[in-house]
MILO-527068 format. One record per residue: residue number from 1; z negated, x, y negated of N, C-alpha, C, O in turn. Coordinates in nm, 2 decimals, padded with zeros to 4 digits, m for minus. Layout:
[node NUM,[Z,X,Y],[Z,X,Y],[Z,X,Y],[Z,X,Y]] ...
# end
This chain:
[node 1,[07.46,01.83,12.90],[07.32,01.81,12.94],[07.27,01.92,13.03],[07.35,01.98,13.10]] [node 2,[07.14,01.95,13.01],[07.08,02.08,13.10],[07.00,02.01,13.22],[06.94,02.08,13.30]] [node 3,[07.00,01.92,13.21],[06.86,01.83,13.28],[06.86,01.73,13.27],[06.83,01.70,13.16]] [node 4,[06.88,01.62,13.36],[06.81,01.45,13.39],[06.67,01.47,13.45],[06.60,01.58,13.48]] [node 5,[06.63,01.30,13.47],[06.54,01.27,13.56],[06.56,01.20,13.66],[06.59,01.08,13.64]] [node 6,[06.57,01.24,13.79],[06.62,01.19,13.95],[06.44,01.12,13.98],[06.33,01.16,14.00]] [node 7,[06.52,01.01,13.96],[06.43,00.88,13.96],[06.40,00.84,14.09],[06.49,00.84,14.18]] [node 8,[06.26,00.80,14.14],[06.23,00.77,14.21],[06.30,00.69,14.32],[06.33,00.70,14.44]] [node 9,[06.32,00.62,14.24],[06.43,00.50,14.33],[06.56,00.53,14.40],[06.62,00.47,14.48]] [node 10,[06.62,00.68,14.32],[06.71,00.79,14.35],[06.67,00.85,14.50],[06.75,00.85,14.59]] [node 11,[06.55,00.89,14.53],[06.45,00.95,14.63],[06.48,00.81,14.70],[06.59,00.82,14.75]] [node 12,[06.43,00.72,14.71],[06.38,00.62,14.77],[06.53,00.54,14.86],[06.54,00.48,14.97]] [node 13,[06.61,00.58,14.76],[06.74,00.56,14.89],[06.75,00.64,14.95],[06.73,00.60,15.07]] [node 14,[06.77,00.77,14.96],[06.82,00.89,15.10],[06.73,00.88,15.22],[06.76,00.96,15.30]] [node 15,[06.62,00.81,15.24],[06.59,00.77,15.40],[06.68,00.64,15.43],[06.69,00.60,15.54]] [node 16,[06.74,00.58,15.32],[06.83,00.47,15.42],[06.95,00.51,15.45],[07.01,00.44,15.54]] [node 17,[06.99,00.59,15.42],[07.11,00.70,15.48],[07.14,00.80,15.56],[07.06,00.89,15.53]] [node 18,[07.19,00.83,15.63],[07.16,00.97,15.72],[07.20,01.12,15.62],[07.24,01.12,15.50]] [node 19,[07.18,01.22,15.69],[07.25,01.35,15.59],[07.34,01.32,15.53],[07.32,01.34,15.41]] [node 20,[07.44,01.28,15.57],[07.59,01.35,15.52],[07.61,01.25,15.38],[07.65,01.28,15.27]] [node 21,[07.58,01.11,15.44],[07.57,01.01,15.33],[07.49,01.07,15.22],[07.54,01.06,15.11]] [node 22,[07.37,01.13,15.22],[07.28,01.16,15.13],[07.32,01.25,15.05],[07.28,01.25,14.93]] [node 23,[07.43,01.36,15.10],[07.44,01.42,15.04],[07.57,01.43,14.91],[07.59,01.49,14.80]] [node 24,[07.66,01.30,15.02],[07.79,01.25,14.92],[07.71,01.18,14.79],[07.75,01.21,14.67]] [node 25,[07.59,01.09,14.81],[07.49,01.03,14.67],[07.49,01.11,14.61],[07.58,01.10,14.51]] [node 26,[07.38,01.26,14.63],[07.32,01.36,14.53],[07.47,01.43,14.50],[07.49,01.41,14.38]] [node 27,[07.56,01.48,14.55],[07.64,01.49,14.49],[07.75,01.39,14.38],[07.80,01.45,14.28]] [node 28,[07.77,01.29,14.40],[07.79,01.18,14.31],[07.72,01.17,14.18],[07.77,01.18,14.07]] [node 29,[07.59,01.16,14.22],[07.53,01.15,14.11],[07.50,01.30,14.02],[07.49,01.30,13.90]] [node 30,[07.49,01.41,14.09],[07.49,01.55,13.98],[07.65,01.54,13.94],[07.69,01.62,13.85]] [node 31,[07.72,01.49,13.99],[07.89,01.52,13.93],[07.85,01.41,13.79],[07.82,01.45,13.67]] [node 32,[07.85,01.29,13.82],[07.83,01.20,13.71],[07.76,01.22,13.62],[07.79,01.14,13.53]] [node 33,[07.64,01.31,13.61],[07.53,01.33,13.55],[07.62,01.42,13.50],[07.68,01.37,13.41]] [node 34,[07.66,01.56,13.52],[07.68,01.68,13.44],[07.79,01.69,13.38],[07.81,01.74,13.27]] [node 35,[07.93,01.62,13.49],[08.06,01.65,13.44],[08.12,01.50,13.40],[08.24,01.50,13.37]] [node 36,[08.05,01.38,13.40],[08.05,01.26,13.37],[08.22,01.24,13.51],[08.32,01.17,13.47]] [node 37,[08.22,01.27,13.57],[08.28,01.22,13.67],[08.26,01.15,13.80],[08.19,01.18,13.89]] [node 38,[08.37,01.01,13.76],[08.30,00.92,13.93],[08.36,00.97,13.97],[08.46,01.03,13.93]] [node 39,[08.26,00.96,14.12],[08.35,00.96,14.23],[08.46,00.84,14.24],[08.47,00.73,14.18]] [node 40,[08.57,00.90,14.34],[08.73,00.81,14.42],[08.64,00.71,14.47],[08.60,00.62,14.40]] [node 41,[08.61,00.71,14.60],[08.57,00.58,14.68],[08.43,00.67,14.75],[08.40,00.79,14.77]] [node 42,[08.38,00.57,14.76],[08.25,00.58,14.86],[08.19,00.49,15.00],[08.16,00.38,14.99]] [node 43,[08.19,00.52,15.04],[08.15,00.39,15.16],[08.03,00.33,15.15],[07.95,00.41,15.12]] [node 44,[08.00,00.25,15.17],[07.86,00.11,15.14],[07.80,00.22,15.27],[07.88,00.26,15.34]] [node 45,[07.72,00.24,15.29],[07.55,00.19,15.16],[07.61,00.29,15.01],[07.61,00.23,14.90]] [node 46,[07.65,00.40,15.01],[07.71,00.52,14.88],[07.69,00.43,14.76],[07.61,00.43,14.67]] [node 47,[07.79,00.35,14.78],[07.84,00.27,14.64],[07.77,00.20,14.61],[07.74,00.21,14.49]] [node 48,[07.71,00.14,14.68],[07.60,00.07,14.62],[07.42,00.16,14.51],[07.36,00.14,14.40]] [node 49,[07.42,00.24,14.62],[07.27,00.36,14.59],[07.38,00.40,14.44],[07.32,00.40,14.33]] [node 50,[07.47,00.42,14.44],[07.51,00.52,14.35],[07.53,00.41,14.19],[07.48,00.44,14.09]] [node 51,[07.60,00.30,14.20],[07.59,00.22,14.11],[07.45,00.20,14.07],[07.44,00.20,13.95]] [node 52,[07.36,00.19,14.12],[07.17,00.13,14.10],[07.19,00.28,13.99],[07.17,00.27,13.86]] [node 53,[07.22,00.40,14.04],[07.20,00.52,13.97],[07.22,00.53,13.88],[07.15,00.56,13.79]] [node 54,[07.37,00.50,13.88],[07.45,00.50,13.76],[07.41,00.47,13.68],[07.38,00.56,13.60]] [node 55,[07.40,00.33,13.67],[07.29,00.26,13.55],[07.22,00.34,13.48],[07.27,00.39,13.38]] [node 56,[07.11,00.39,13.52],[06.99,00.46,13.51],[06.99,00.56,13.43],[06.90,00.58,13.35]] [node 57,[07.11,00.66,13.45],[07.20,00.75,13.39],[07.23,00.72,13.32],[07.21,00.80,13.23]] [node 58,[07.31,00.59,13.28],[07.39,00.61,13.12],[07.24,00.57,13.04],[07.23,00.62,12.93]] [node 59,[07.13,00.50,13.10],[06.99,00.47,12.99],[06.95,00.57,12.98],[06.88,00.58,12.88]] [node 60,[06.96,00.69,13.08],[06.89,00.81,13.00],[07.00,00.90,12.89],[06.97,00.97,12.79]] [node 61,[07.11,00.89,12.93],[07.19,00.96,12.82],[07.22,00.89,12.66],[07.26,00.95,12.56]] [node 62,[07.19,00.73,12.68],[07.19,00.67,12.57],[07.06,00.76,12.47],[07.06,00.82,12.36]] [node 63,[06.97,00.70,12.57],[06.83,00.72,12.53],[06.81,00.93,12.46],[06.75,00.98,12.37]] [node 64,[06.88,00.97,12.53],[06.87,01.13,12.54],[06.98,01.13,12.38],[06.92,01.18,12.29]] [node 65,[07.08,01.09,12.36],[07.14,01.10,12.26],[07.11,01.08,12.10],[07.12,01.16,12.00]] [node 66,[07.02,00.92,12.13],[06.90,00.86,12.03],[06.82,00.97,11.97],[06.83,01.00,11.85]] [node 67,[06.72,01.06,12.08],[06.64,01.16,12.08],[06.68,01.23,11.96],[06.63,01.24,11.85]] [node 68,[06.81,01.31,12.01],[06.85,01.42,11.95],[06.92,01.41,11.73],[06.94,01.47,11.63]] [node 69,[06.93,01.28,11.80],[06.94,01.20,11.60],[06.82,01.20,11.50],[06.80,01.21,11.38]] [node 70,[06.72,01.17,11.68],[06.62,01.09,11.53],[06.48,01.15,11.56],[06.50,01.28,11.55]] [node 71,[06.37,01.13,11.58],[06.24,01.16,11.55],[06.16,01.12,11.42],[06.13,01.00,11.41]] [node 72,[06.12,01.21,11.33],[06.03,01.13,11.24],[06.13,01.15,11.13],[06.22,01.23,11.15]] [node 73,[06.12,01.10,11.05],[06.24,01.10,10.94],[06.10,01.12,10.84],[05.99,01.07,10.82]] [node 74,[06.22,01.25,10.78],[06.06,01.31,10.67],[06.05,01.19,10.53],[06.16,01.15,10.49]] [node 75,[05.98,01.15,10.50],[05.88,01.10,10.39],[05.91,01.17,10.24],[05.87,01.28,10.21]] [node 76,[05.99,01.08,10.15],[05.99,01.16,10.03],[05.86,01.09,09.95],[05.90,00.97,09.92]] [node 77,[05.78,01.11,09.91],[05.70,01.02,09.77],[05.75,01.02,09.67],[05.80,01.11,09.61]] [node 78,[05.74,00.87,09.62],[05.78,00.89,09.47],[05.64,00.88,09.40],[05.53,00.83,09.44]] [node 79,[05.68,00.95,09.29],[05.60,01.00,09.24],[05.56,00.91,09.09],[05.64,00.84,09.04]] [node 80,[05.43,00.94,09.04],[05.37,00.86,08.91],[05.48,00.89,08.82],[05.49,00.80,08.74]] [node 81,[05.52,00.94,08.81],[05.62,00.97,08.68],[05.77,00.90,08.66],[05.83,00.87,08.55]] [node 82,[05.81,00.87,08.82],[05.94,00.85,08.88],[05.94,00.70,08.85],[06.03,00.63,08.81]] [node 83,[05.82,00.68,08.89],[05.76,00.50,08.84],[05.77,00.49,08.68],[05.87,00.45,08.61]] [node 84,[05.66,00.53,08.65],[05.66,00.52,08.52],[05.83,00.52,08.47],[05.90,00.43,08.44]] [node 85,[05.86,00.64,08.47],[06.05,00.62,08.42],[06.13,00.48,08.42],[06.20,00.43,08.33]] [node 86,[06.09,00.41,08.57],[06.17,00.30,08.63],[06.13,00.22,08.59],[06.21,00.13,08.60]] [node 87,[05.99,00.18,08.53],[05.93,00.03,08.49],[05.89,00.06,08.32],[05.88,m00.04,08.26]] [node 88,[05.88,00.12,08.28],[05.84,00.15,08.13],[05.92,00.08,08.04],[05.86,00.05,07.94]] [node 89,[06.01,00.05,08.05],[06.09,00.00,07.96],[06.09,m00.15,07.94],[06.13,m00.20,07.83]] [node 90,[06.04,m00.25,08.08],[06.02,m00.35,08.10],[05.87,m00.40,08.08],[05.86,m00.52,08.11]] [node 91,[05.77,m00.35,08.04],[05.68,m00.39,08.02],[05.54,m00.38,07.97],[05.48,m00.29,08.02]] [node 92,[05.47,m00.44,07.88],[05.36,m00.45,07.81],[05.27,m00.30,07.80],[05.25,m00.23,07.70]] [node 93,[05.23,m00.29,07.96],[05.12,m00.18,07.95],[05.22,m00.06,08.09],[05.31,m00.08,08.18]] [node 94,[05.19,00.00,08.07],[05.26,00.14,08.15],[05.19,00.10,08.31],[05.10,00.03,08.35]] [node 95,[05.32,00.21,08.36],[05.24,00.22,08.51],[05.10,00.30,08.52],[05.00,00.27,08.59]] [node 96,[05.10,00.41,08.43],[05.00,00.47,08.41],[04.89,00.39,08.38],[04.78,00.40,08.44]] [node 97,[04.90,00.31,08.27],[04.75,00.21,08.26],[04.75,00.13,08.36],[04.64,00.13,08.41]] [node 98,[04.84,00.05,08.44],[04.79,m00.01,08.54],[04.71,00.08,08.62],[04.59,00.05,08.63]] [node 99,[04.75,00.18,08.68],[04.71,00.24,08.79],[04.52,00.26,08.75],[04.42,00.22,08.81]] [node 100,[04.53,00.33,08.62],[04.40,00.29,08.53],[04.29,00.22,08.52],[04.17,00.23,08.51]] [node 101,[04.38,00.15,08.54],[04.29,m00.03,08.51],[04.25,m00.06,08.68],[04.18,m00.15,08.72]] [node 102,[04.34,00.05,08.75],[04.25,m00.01,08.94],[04.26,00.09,08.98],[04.37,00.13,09.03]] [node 103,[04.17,00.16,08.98],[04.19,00.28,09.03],[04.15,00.28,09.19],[04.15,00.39,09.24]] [node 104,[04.12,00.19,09.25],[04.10,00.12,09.39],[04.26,00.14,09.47],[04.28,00.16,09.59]] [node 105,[04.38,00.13,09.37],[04.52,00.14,09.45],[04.59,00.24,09.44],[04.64,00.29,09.34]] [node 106,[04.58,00.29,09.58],[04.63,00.42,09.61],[04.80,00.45,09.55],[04.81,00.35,09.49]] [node 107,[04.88,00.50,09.54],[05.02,00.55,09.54],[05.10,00.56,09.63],[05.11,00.68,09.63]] [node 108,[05.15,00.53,09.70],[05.18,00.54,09.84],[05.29,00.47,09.86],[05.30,00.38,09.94]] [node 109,[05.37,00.49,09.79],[05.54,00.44,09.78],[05.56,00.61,09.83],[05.50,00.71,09.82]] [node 110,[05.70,00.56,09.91],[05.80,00.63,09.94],[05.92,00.65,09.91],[05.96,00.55,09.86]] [node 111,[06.00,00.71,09.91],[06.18,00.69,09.87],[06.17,00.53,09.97],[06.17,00.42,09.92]] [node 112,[06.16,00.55,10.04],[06.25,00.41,10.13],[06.24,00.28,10.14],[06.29,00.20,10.21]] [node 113,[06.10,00.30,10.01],[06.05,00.20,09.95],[06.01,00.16,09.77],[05.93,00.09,09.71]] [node 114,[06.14,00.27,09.72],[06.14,00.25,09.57],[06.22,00.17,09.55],[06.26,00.17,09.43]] [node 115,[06.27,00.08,09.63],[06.34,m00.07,09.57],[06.21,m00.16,09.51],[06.22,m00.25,09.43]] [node 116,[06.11,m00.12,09.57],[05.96,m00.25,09.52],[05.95,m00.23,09.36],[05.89,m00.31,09.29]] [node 117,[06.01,m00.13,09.31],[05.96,m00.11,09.16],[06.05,m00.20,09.05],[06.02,m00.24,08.94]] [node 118,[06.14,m00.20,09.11],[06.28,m00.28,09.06],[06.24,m00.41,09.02],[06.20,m00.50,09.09]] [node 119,[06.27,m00.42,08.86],[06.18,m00.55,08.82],[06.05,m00.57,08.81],[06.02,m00.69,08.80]] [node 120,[05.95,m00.48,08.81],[05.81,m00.48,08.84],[05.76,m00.49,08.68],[05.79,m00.40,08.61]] [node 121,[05.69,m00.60,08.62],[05.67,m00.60,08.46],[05.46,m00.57,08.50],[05.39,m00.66,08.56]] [node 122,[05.41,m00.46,08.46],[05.30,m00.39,08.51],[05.21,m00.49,08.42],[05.11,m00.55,08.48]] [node 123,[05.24,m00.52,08.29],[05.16,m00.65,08.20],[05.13,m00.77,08.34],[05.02,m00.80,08.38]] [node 124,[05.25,m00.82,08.38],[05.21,m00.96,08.47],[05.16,m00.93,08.57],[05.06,m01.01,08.60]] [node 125,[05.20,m00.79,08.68],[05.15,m00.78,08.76],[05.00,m00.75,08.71],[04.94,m00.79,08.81]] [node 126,[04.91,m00.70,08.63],[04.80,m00.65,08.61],[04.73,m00.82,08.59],[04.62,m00.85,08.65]] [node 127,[04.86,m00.94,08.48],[04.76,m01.03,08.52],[04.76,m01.15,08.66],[04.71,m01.26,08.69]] [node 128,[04.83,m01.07,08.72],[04.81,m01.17,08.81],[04.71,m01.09,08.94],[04.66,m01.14,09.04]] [node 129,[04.70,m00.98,08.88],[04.57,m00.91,08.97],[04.45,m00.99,08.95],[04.38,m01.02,09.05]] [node 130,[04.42,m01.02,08.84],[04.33,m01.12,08.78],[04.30,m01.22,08.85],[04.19,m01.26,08.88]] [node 131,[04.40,m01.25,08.86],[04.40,m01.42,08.90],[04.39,m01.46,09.07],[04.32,m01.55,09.13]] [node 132,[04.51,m01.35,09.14],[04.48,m01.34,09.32],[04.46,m01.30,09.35],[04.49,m01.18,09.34]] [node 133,[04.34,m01.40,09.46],[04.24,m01.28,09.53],[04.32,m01.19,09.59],[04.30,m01.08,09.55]] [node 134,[04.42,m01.21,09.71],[04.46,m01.18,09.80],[04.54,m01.04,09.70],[04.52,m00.93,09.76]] [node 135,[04.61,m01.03,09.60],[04.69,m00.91,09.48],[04.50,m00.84,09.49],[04.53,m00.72,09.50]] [node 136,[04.40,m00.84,09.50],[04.26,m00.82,09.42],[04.24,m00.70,09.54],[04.21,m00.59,09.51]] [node 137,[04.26,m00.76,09.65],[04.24,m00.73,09.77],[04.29,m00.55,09.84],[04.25,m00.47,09.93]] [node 138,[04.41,m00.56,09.72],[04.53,m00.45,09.80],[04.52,m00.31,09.71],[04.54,m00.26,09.60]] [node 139,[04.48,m00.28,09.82],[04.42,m00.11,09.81],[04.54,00.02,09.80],[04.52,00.14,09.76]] [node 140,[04.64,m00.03,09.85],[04.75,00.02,09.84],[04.90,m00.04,09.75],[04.94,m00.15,09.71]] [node 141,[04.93,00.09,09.73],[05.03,00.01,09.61],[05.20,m00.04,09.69],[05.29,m00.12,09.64]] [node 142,[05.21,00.03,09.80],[05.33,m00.05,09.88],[05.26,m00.16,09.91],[05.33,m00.26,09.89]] [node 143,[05.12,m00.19,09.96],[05.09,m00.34,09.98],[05.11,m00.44,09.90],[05.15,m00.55,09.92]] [node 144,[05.07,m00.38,09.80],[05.08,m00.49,09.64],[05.17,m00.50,09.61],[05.19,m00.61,09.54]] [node 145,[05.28,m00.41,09.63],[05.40,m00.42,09.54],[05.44,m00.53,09.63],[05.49,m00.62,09.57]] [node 146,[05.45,m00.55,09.79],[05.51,m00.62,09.88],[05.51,m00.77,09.88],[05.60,m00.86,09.87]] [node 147,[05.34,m00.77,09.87],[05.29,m00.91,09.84],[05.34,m00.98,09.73],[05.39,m01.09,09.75]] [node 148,[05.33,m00.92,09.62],[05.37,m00.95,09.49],[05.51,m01.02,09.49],[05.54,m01.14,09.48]] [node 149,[05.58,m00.92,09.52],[05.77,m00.96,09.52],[05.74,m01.11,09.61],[05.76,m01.23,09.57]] [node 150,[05.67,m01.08,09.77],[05.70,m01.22,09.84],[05.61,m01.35,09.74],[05.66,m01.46,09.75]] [node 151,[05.53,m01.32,09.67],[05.46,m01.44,09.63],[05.57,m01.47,09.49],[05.59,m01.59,09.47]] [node 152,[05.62,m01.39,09.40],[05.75,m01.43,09.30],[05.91,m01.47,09.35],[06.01,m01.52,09.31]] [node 153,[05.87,m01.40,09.48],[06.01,m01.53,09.55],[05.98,m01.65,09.55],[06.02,m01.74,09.48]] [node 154,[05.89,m01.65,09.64],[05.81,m01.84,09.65],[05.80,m01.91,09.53],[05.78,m02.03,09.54]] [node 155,[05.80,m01.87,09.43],[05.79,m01.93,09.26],[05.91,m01.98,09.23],[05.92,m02.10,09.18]] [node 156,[06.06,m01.89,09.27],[06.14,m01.91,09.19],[06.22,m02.02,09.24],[06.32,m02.06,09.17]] 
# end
């Protein structure tokens, strides 16, 4: 690590201590922080200020670790074609004419959400667009596809 955050509450102990105490803390706590080493023994008030710290420390190094994994995780689209491939074979009218037939519903599947296409017969879903309002409603095609699946669970 290059850098923590010396937390207020860090500050907010060293007036209840004198120098020398204060300075065994801030050193405790930059050893623990940089070289992950506790201190041997400490004398109370030490041990105490330094445990509250501690804590505090490993939630920012958890948290700091988290950071360095993740952020936005890029977005693949699947695409009209990728669809079409995956549902064509199962049904009446194409993904292409569905999409046709509403041109109100956007595309907006992702890789991390091409399991919704799995089983999707574009004939039933087109008529059951028909028929619910709530399917009538969805402007988006992860919404529709979502709704859909939850409303053919509840059937079966």
């Amino acid at each position: 690590m290059k850098h923590f955050m010396f937390h207020r509450n860090f500050y907010e102990a060293l007036p209840l201590m004198d120098d020398k105490q204060a300075g065994q803390y801030i050193k405790a706590i930059y050893n623990y922080t940089f070289n992950e080493q506790e201190p041997n023994k400490l004398a109370s008030p030490i041990d105490t200020y330094f445990r509250l710290a501690k804590r505090k420390i490993q939630i920012f190094k958890v948290r700091s670790k988290s950071g360095m994994k993740g952020g936005t995780a890029e977005r693949i689209k699947v695409t009209d074609e990728e669809i079409e491939k995956e549902t064509s074979h199962k049904s009446v009218i194409s993904f292409e004419e569905f999409m046709h037939a509403y041109p109100h519903i956007k595309n907006d599947l992702y890789e991390s959400n091409k399991y919704l296409i799995n089983g999707i017969n574009w004939g039933y879903l087109s008529y059951d667009m028909e028929t619910n309002t709530e399917l009538k409603k969805c402007t988006s095609l992860f919404q529709l596809l979502t709704q859909y699946k939850r409303k053919n669970r509840k059937r079966k």
